[in-house]
Legacy VTK file of the C-alpha trace (Angstrom):
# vtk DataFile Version 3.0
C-alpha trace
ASCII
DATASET POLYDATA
POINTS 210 float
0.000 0.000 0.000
2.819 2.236 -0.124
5.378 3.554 -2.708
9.231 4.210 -1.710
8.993 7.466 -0.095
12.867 8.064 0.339
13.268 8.168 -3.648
10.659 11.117 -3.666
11.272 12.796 -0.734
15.112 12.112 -1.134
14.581 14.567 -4.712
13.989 17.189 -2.298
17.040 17.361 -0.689
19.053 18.883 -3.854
17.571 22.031 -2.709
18.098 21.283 0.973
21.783 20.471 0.975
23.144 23.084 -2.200
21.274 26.160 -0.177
22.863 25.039 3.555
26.082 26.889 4.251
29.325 24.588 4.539
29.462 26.153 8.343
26.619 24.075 8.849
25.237 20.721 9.025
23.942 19.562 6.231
20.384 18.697 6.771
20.537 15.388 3.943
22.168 12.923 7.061
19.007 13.448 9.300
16.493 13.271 6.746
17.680 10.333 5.149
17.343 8.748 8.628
14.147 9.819 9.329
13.375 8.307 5.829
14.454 5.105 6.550
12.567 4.913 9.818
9.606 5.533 7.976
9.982 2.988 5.441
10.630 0.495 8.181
7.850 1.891 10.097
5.515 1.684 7.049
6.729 -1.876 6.624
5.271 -2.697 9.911
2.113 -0.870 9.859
0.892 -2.782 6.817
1.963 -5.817 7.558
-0.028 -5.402 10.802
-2.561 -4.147 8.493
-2.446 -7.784 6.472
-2.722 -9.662 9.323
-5.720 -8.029 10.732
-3.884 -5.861 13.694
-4.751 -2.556 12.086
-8.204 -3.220 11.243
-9.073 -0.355 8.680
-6.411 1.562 6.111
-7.400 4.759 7.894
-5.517 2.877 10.907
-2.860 1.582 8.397
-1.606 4.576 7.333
-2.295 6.747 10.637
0.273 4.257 11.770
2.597 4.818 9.212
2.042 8.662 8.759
2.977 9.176 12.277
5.825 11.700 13.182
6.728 12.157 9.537
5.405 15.175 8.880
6.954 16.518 12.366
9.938 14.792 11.674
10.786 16.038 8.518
9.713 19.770 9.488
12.300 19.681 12.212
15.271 18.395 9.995
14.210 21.508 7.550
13.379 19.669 4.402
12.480 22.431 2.074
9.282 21.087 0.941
6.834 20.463 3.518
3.139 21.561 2.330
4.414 18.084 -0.592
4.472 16.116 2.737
1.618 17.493 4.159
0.025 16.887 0.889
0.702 13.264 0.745
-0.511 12.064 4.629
-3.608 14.633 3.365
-4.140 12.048 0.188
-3.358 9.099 2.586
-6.566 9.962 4.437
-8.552 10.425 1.750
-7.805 7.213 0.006
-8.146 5.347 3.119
-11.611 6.976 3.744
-12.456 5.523 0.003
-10.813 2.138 1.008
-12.865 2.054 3.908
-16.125 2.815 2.764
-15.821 0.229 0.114
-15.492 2.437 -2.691
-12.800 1.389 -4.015
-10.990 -1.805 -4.343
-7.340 -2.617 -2.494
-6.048 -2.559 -6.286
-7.662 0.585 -6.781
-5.667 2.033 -3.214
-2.627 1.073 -4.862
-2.919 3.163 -8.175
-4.184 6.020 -6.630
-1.162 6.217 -4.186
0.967 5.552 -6.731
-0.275 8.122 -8.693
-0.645 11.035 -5.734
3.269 9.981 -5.399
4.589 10.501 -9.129
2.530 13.409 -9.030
4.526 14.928 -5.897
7.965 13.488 -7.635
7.104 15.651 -10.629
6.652 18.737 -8.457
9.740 18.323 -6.687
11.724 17.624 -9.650
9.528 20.879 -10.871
10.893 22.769 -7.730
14.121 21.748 -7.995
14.912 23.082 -11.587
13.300 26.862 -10.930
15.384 26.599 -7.922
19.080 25.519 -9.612
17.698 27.749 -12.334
17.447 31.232 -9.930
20.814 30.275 -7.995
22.214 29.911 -11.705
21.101 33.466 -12.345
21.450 34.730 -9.276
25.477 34.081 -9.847
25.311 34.893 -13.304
23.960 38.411 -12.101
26.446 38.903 -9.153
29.175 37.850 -11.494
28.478 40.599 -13.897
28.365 43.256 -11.219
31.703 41.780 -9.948
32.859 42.137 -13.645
31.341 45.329 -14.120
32.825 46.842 -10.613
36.347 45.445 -12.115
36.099 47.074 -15.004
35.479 50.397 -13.464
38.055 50.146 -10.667
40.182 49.581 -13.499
39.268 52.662 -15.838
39.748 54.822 -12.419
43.191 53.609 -11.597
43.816 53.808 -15.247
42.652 57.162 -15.494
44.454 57.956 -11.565
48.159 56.561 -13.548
47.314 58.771 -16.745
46.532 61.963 -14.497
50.156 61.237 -12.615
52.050 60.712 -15.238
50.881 64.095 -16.684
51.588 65.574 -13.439
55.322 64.486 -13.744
55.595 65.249 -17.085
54.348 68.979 -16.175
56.921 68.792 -13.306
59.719 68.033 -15.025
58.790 70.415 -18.291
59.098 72.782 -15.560
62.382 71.913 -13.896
63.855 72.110 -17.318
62.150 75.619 -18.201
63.836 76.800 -14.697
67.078 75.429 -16.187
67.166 77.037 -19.026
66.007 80.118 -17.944
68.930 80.229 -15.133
71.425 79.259 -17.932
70.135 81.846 -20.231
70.680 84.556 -17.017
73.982 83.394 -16.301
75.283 83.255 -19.710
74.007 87.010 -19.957
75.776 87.919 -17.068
79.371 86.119 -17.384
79.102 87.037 -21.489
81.651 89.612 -22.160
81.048 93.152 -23.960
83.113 93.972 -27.508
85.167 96.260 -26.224
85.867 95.056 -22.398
86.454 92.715 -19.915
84.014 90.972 -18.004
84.525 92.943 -15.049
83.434 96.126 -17.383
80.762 94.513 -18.342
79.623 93.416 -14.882
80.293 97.088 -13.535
78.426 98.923 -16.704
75.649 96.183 -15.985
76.003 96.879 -11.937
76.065 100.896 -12.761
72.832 100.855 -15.435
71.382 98.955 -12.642
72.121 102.052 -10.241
70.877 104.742 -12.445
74.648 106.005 -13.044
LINES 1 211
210 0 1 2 3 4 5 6 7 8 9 10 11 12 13 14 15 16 17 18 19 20 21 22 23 24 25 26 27 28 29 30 31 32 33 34 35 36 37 38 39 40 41 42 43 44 45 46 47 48 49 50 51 52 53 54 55 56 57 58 59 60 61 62 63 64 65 66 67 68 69 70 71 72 73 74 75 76 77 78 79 80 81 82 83 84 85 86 87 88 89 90 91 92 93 94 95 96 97 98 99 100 101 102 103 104 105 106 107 108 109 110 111 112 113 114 115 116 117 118 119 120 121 122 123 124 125 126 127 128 129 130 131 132 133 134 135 136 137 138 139 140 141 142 143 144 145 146 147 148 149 150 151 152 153 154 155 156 157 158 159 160 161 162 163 164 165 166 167 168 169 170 171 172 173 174 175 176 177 178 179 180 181 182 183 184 185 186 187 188 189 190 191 192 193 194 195 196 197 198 199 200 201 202 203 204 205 206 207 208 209
């Protein structure tokens, strides 16, 4: 009366495990246990069912359901109203079961096909969630590209701006240069007719006013 809940629920833990932080304990170890407990637990409850213990398949599955959904909610599988979901169904089926309207062939293809319907929702789930973490990196890699690019242009720019600076500088260091060679020439150069000390004292006198 059952199919293999780990394989289902187990679909759910892609989600659960990429999204947990490596600081942390991945949640996948604990739910996989509690998974296993419930397939053992499940085992029991309808073979108890078989042999007449559990009287109805309301009782059946009450027995089985047990803890699971409480279980799972504390280990932080992502997907919870799926689980909820499913011991809903359980009920329901077993209610039909009961009441004689429909066969035990009849509770098995109906379970089975509440379960591929909740695989096909996780799997569902799953891909719009790797999808949005795919984009969500794609976007925060192009702002980490983009930020690049501009820290670049700006330390680009901050080198060109510097390297004008110097070459300003050092125009004007030469420009000083010259212009104190060009003074000193004019003063050590000597006139046609005299020495350099004539010239320095007829430069010295026009200086004076004589």
């Amino acid at each position: 009366m059952r199919r293999n809940l780990i394989g289902t629920i187990a679909l759910g833990l892609i989600v659960s495990v990429s999204t947990t932080s490596q600081a942390q304990q991945s949640p996948g170890d604990s739910i996989h246990a509690i998974l296993i407990q419930y397939d053992i637990n499940t085992k029991q409850c309808w073979t108890m069912h078989a042999h007449k213990q559990l009287r109805t398949y309301k009782d059946a599955w009450v027995c089985a359901d047990t803890g699971i959904v409480g279980s799972l909610q504390a280990a932080g599988y992502p997907y919870m109203d799926l689980i909820e979901l499913m011991v809903a169904q359980h009920r329901v089926i077993a209610e039909r079961a009961d009441t004689k309207k429909i066969t035990g062939i009849e509770v098995l293809a109906q379970n089975a096909q509440m379960m591929s319907g909740i695989d096909a929702e996780i799997k569902r789930r799953n891909f719009v969630a790797r999808r949005e973490t795919e984009e969500a990196y794609a976007r925060a890699q192009a702002q980490s590209d983009a930020q690049a690019r501009t820290q670049a242009a700006a330390e680009a720019q901050a080198r060109a701006f510097e390297q004008m600076q110097a070459q300003a500088s050092a125009e004007a260091e030469a420009e000083r240069r010259a212009a104190l060679a060009r003074f000193g020439a004019g003063l050590l150069a000597p006139t046609v007719t005299g020495s350099f000390g004539e010239s320095l004292g007829n430069a010295l006198g026009a200086y004076g006013g004589r």
